[in-house]
Backbone as a ProteinNet text record, in pm:
[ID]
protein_1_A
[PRIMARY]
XXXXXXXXXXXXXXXXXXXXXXXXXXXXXXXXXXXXXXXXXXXXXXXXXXXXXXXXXXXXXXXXXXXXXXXXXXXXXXXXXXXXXXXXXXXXXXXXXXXXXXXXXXXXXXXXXXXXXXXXXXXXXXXXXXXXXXXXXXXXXXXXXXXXXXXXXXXXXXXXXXXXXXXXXXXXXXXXXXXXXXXXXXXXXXXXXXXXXXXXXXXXXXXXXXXXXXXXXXXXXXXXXXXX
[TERTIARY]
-1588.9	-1619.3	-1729	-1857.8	-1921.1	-1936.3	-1951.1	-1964.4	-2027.4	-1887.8	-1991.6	-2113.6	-2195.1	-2335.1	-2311.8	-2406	-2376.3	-2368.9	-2443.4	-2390.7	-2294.7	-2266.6	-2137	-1994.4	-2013.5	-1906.5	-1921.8	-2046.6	-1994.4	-1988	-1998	-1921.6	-1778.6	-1724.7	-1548.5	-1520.8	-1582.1	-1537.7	-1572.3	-1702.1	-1680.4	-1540.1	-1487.5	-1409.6	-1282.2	-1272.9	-1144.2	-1139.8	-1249.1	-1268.1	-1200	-1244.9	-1253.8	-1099	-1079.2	-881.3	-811.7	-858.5	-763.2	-765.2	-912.9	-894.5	-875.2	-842.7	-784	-626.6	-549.5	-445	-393.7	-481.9	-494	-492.1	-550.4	-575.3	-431.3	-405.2	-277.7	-159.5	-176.2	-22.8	-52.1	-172.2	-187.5	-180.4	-159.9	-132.8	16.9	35.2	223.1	237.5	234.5	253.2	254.8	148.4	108.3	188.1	237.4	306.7	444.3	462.8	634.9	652.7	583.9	559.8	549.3	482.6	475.7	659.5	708.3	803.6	943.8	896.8	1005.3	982.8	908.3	867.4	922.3	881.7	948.4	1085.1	1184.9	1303.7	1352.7	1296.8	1310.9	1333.1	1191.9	1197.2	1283.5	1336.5	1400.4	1593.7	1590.1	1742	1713.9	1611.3	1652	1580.4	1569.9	1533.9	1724.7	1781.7	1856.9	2008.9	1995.3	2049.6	2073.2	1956.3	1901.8	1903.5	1938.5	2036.2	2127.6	2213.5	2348.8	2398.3	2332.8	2345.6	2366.9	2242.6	2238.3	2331.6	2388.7	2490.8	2565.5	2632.2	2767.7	2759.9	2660.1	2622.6	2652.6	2628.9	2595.9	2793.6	2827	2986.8	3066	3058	3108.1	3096.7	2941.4	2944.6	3000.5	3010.2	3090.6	3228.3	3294.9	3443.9	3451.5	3411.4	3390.6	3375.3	3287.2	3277.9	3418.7	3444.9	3580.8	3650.2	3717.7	3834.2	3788.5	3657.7	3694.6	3677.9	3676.5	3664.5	3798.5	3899.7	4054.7	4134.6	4071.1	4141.3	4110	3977.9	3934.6	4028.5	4015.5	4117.5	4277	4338.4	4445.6	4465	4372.9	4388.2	4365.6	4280.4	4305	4382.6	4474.1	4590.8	4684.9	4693.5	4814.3	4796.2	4650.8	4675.4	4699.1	4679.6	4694.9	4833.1	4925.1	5092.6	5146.6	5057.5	5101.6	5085.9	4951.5	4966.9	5103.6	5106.7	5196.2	5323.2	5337.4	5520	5503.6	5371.6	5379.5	5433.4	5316.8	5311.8	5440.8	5545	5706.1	5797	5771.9	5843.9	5823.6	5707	5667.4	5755	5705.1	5835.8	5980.1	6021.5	6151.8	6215.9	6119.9	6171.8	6147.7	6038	6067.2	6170.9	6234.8	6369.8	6449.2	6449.6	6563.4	6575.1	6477.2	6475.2	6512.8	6452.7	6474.1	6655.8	6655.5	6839.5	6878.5	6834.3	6934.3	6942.6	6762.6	6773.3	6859.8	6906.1	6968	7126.6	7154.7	7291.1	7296.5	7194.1	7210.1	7214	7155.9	7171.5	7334.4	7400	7537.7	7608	7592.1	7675.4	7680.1	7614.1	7544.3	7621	7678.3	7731.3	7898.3	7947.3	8108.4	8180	8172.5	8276.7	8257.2	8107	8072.1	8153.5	8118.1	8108.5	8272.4	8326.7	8483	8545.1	8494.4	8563.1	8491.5	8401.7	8327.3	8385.6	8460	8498.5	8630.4	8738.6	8858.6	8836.2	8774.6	8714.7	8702.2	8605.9	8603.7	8680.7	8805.9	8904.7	8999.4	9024.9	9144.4	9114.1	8939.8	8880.6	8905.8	8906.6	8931.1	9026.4	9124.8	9286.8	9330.5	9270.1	9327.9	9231.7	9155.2	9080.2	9181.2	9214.3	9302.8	9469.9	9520.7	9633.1	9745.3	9719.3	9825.8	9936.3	9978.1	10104.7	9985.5	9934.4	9926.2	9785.4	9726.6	9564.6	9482.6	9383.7	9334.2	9144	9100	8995.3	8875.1	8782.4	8693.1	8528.1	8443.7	8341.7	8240.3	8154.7	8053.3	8122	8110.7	8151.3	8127.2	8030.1	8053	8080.8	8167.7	8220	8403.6	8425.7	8568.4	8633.4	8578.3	8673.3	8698.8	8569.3	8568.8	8658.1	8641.1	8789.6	8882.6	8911.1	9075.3	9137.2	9047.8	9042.3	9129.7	9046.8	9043.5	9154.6	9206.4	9286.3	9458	9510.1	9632.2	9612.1	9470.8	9466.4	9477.5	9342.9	9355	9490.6	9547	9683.5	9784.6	9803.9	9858.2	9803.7	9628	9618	9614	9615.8	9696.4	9846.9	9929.1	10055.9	10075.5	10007.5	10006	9964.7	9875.6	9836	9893	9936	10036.2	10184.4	10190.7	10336.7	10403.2	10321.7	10359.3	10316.8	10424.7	10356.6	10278.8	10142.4	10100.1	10102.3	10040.7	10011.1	9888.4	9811.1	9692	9653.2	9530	9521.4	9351.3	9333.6	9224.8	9138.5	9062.3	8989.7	8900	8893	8833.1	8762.9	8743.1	8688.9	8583.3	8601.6	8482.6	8442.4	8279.2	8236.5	8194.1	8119.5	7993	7888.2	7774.1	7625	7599.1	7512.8	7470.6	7371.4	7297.8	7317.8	7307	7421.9	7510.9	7506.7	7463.4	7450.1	7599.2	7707.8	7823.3	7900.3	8029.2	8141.7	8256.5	8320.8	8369.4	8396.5	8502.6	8533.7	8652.1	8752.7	8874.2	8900.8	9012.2	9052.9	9196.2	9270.3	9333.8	9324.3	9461.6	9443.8	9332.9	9319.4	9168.6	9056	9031.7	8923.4	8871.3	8944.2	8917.5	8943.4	8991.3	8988.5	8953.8	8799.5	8795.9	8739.8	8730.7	8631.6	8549.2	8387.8	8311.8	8251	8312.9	8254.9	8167.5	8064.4	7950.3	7834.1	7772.9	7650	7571.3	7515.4	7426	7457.6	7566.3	7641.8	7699.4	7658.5	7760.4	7592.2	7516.6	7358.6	7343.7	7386.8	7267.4	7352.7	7513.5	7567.1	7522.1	7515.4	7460.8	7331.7	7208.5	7104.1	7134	7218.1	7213.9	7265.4	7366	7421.5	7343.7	7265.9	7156.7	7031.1	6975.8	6862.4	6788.7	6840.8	6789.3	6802.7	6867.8	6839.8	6746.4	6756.6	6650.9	6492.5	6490.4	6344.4	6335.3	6440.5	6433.9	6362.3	6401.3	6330.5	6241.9	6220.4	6053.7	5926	6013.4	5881.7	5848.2	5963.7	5994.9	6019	6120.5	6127.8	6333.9	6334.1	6484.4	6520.5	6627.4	6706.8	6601.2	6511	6448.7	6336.8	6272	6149.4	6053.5	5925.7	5873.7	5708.7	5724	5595.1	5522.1	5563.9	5462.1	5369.7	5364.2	5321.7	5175	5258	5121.2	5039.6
-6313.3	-6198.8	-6238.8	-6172.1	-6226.1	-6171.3	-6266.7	-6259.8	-6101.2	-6085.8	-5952.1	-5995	-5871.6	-5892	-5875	-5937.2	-5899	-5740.8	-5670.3	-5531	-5454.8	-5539.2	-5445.6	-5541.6	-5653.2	-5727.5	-5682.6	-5581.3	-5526.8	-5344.3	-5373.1	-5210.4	-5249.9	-5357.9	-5390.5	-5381.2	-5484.5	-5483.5	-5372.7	-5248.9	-5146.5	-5032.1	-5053.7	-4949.3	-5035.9	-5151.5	-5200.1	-5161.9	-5153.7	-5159.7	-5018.5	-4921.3	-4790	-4740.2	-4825.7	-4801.4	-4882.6	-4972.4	-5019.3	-4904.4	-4842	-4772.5	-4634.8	-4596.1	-4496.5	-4522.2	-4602.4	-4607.8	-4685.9	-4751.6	-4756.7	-4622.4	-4532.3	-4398.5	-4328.3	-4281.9	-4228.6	-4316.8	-4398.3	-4480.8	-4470.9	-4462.6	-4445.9	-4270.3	-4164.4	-4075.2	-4058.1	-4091.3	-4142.1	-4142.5	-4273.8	-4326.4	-4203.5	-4141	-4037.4	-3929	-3887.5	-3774.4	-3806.3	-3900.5	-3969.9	-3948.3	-4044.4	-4066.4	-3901.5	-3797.5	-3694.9	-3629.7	-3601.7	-3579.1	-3625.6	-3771.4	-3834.1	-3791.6	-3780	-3736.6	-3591.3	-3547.3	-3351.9	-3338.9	-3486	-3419.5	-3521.4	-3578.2	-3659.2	-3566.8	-3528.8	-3398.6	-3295.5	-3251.5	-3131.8	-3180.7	-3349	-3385.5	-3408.5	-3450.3	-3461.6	-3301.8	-3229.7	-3089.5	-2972.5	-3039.9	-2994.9	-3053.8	-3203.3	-3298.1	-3192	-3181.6	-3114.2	-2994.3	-2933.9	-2789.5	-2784.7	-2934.9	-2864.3	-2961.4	-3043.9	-3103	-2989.3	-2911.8	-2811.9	-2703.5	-2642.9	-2542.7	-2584	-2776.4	-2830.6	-2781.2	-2835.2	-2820.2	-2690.6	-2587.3	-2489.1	-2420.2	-2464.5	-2420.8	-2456.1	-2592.5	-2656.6	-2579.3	-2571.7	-2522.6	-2358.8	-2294.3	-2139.3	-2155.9	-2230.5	-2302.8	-2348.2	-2415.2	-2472.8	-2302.2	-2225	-2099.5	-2015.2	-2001.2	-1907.3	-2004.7	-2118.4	-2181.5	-2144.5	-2184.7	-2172.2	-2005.8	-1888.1	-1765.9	-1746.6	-1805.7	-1781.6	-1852.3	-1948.9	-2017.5	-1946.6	-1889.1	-1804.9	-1684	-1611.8	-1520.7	-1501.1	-1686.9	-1678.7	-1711.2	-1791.4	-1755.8	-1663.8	-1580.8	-1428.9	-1361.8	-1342.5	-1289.4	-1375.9	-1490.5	-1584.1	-1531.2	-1504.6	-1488.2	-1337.2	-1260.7	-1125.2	-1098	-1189.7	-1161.9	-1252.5	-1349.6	-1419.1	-1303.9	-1236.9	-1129	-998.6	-1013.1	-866.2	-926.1	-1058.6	-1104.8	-1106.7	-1152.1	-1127.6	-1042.9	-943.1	-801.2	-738.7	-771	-725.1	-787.4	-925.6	-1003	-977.7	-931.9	-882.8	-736.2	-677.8	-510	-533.7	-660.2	-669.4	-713.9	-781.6	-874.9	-723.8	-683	-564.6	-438.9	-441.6	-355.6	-431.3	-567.9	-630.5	-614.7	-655.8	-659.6	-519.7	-384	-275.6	-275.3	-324.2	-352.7	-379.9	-536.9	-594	-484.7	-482.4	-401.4	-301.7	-246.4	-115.3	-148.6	-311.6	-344.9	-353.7	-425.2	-493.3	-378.7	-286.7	-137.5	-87.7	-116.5	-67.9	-105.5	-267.5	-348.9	-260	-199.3	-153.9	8.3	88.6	144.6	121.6	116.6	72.1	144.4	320.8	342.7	286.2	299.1	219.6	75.4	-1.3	-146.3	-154.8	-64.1	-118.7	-85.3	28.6	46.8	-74.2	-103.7	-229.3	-308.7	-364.3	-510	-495.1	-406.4	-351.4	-359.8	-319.3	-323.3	-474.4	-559.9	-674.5	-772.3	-780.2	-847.9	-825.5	-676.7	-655.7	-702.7	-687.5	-745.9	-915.8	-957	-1134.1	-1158.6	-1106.1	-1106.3	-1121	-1014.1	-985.6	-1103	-1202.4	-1270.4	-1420.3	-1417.1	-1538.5	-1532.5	-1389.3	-1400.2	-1482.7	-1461.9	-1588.1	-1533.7	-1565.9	-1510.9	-1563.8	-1673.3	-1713.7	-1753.7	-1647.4	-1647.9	-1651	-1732	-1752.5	-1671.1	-1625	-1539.3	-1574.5	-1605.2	-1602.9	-1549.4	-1498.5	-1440.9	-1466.9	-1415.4	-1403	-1410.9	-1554.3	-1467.7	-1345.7	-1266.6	-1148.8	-1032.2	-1087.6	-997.5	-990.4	-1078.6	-1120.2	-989.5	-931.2	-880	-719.3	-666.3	-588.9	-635	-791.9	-807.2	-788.5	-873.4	-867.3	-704.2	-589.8	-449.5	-413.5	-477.2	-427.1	-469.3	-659.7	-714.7	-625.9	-562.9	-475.9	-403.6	-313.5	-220.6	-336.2	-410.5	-462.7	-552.9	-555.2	-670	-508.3	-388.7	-243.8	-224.5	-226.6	-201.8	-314.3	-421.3	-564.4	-515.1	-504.7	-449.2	-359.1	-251.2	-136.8	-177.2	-283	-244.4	-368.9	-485.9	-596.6	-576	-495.1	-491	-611.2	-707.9	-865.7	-838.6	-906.2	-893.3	-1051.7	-1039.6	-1172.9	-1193.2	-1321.5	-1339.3	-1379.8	-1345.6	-1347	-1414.6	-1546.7	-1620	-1603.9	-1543.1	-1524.1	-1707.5	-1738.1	-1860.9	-1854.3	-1884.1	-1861	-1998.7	-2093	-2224.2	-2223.6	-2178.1	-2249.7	-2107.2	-2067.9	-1923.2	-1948	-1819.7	-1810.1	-1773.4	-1792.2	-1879.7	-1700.1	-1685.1	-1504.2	-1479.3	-1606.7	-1543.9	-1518.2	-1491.7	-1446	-1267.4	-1220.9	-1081.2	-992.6	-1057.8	-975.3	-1010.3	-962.9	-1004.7	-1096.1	-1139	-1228.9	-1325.3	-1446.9	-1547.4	-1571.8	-1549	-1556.3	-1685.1	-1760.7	-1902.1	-1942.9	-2002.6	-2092.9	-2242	-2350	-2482.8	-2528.6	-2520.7	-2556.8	-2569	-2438.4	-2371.7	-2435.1	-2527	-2544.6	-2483	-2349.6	-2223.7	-2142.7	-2028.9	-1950.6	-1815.7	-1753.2	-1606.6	-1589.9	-1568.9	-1559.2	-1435.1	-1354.4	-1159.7	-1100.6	-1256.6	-1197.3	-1103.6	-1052.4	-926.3	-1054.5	-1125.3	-1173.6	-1255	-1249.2	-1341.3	-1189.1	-1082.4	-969.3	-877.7	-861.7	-860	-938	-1042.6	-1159.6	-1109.1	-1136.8	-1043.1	-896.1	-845.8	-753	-728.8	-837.3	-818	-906.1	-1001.5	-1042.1	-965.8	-898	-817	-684.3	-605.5	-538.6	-511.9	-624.1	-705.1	-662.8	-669.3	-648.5	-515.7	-416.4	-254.2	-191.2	-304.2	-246	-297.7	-362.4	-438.8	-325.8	-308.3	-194.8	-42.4	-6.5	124.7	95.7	-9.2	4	-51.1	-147.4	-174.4	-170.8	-126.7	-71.8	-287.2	-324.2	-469.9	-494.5	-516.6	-512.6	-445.1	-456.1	-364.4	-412	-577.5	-551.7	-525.7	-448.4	-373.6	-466.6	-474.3	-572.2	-501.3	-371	-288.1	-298.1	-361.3	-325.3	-488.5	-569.4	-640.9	-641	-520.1	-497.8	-434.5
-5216.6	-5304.7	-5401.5	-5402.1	-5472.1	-5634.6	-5715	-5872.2	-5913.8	-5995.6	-6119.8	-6194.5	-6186.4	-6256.6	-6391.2	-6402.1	-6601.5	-6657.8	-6584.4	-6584	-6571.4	-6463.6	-6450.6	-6504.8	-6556	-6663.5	-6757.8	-6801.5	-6927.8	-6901	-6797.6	-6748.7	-6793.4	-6723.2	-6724.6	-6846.5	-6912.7	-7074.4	-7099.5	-7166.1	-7194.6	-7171.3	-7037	-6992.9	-7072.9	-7055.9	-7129.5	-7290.4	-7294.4	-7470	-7502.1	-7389.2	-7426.2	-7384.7	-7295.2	-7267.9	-7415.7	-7449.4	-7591.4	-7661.9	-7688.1	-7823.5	-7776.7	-7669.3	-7675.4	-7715.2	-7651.8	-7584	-7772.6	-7845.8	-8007.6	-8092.3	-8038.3	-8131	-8066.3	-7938.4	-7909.6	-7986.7	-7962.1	-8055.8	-8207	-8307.1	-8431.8	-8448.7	-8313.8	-8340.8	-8324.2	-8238.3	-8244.5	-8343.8	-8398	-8547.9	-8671.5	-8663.4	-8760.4	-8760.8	-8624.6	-8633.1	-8628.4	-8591.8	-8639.3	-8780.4	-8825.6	-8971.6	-9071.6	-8987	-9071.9	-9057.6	-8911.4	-8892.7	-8951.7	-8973	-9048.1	-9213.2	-9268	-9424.8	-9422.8	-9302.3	-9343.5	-9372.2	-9271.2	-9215.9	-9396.4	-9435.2	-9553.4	-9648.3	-9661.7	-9815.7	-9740.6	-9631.1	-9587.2	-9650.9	-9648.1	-9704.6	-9822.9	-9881.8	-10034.7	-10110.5	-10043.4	-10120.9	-10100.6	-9985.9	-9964.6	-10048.4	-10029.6	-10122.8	-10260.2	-10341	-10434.3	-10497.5	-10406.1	-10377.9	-10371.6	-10316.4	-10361.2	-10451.7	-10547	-10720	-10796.3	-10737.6	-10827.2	-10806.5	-10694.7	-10667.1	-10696.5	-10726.6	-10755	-10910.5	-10973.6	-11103	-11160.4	-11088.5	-11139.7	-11134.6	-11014	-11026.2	-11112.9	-11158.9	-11224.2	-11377.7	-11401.2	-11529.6	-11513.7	-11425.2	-11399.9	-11430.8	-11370.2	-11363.4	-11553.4	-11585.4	-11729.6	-11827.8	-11789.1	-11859.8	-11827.8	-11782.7	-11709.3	-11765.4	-11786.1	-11816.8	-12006.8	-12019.4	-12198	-12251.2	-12145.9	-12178.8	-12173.5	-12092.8	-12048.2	-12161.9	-12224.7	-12390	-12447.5	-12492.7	-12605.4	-12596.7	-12483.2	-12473.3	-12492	-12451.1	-12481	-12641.6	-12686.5	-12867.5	-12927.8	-12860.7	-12941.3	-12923.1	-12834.8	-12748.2	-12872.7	-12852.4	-12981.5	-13096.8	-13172.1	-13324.2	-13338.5	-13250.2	-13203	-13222	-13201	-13175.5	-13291.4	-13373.6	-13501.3	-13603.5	-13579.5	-13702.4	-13646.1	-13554.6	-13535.6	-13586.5	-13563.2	-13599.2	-13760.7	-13797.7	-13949.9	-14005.9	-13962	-13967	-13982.5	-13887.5	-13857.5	-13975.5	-14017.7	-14086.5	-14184.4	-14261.1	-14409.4	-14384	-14296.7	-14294.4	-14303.6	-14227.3	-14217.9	-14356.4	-14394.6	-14589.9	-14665.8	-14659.3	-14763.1	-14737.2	-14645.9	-14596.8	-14656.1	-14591.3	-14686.4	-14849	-14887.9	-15030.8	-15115.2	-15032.6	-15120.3	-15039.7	-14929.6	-14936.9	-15107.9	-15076.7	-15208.3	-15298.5	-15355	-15468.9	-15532.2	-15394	-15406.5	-15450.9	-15389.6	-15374	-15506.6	-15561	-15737.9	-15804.8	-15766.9	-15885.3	-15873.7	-15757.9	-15727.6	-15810.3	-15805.4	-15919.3	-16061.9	-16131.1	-16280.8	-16283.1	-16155.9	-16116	-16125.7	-16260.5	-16253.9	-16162.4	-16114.8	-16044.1	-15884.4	-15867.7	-15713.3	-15722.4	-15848.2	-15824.9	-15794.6	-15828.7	-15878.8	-15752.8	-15664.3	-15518.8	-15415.4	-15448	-15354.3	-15388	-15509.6	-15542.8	-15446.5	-15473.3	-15393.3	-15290.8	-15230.1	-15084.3	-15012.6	-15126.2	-15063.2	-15100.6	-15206.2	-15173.5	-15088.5	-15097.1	-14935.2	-14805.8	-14763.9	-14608.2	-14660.3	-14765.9	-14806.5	-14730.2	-14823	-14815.5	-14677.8	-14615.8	-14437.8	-14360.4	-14444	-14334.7	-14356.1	-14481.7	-14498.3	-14461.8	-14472.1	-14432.6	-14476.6	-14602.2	-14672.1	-14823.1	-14814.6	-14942.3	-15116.3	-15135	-15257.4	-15232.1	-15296.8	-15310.6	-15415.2	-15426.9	-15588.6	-15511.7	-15622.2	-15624.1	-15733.7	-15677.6	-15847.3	-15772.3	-15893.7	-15890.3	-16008.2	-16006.5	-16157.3	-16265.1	-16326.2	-16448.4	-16513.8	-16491.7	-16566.6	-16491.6	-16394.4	-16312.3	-16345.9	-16438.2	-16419.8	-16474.1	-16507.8	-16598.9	-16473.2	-16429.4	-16298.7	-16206.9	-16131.2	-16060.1	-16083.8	-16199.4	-16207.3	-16227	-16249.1	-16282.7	-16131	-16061.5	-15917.2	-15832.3	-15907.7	-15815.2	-15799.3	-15843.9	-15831.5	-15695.5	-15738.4	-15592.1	-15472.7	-15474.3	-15390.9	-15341.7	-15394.7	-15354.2	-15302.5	-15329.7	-15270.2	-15120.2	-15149.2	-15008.3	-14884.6	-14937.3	-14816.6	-14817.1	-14910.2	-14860.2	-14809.9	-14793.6	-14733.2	-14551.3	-14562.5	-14447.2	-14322.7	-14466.7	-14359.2	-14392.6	-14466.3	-14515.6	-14620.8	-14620	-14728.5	-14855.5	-14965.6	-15086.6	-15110.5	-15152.5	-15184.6	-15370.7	-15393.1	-15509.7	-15501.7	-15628.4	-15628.3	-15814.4	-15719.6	-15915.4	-15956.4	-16093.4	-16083.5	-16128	-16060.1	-16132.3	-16193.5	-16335.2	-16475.2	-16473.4	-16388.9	-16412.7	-16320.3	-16199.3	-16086.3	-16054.4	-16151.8	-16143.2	-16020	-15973.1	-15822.8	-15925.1	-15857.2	-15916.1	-15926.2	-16029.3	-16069.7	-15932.7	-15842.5	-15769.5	-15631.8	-15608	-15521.7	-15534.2	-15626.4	-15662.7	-15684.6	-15682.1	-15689.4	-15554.8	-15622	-15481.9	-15515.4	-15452.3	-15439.2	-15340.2	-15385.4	-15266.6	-15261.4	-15172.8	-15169	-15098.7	-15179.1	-15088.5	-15114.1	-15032.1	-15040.7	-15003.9	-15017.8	-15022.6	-15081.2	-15221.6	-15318.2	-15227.3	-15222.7	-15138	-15001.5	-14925	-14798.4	-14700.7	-14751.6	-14666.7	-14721.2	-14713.2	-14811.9	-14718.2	-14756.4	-14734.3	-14821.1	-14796.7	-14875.4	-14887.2	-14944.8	-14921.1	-15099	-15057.5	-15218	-15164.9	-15221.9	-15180	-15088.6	-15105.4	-15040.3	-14895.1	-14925.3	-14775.6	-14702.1	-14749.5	-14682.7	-14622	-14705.1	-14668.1	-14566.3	-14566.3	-14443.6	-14311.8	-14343	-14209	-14161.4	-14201.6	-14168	-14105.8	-14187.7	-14154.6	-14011.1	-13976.2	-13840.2	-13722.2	-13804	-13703	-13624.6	-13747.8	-13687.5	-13690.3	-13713.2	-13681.7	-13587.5	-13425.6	-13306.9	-13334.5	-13305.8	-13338.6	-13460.5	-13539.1	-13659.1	-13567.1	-13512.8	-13424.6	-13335.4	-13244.8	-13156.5	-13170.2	-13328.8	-13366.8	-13455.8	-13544.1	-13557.4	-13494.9	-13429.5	-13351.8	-13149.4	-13114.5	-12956.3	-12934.2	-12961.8	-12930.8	-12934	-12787.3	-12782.7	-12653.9	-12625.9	-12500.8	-12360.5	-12386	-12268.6	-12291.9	-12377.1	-12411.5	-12509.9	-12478.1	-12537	-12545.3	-12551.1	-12530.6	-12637.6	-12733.6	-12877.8	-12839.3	-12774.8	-12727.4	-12618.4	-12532.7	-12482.5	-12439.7
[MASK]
++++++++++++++++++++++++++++++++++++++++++++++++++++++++++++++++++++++++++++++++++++++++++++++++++++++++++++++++++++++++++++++++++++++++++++++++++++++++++++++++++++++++++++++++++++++++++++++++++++++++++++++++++++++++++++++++++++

């Protein structure tokens, strides 16, 4: 085989030259469009990444608004029902009070005071149930009891059939106040009945308490509408 000419050895090399740099430019276009493809699908995860920081972000702070609109609401809803119980409890003390008031004017009332005193030693009497009963009150009531203690010792016999005895105690008054009444006891007062205005008030006010709530303010029987 005889020798390439110098012409055509650099025919060879030319054509080789021209196969590298093609076969150089196709692979640096490879390269290029990899490289672009890989950058898109890049910014396509961290733009997306990025989107949902921000959609987490953004729930979070929604969730955070709704939970402190649902406190705000439940403290206004609370001081909402602190003023209404106020509201009820200032009505309920001033019922009470024009109570008392009315009780203390009774006292000042001798023929009232003198059937109330009667009254509440006979309910004494029948709570102790005993033959020999000692009684004391205000001092400046003493003189109104003992007025009273006869009836009252008639209508316990009348109504248990027993005669008792009855001692007035001139030593161990009840405090002025107590507002009127008395306290009936035996065995030096470790058994007593206590039927003074203010211990006969508070029963009462416990006893109808819930019905007095019931009609002024619809609260009771179940019903709790003034609420909401």
């Amino acid at each position: 085989m005889a020798a390439l000419s110098d012409s055509q050895m650099q025919h060879q090399i030319n054509h080789m030259v021209k196969f590298i740099e093609k076969e150089g430019q196709e692979k640096a276009e490879e390269i290029d469009t990899k490289a672009g493809e890989d950058f898109n699908i890049e910014k396509v995860r961290l733009v997306q990444a990025e989107k949902k920081k921000l959609m987490t972000l953004h729930e979070r702070k929604a969730k955070q608004a709704e939970v402190a609109k649902k406190i705000e609401a439940s403290n206004q809803l609370n001081l909402a029902r602190l003023r209404i119980l106020k509201a009820q409890d200032d009505h309920l003390k001033a019922i009470y009070k024009q109570t008392w008031d009315k009780m203390i004017a009774l006292t000042k009332d001798k023929s009232k005071y003198d059937g109330l005193l009667k009254a509440l030693m006979t309910q004494a009497f029948l709570g102790l149930m005993e033959t020999d009963i000692h009684v004391r009150c205000r001092q400046c009531d003493v003189a109104a009891v003992e007025g009273q203690i006869a009836a009252a010792k008639a209508e316990y016999t009348k109504i248990t059939k027993v005669e008792i005895k009855v001692t007035m105690d001139k030593v161990n008054y009840l405090g002025d106040e107590c507002g009127g009444g008395v306290e009936a006891y035996v065995d030096h007062g470790r058994i007593k009945v206590t039927n003074t205005l203010d211990t006969r008030l508070e029963t009462a006010c416990e006893q109808i308490l819930p019905a007095i709530r019931n009609q002024l303010f619809g609260i009771g029987n179940g019903t709790r509408a003034f609420f909401n």
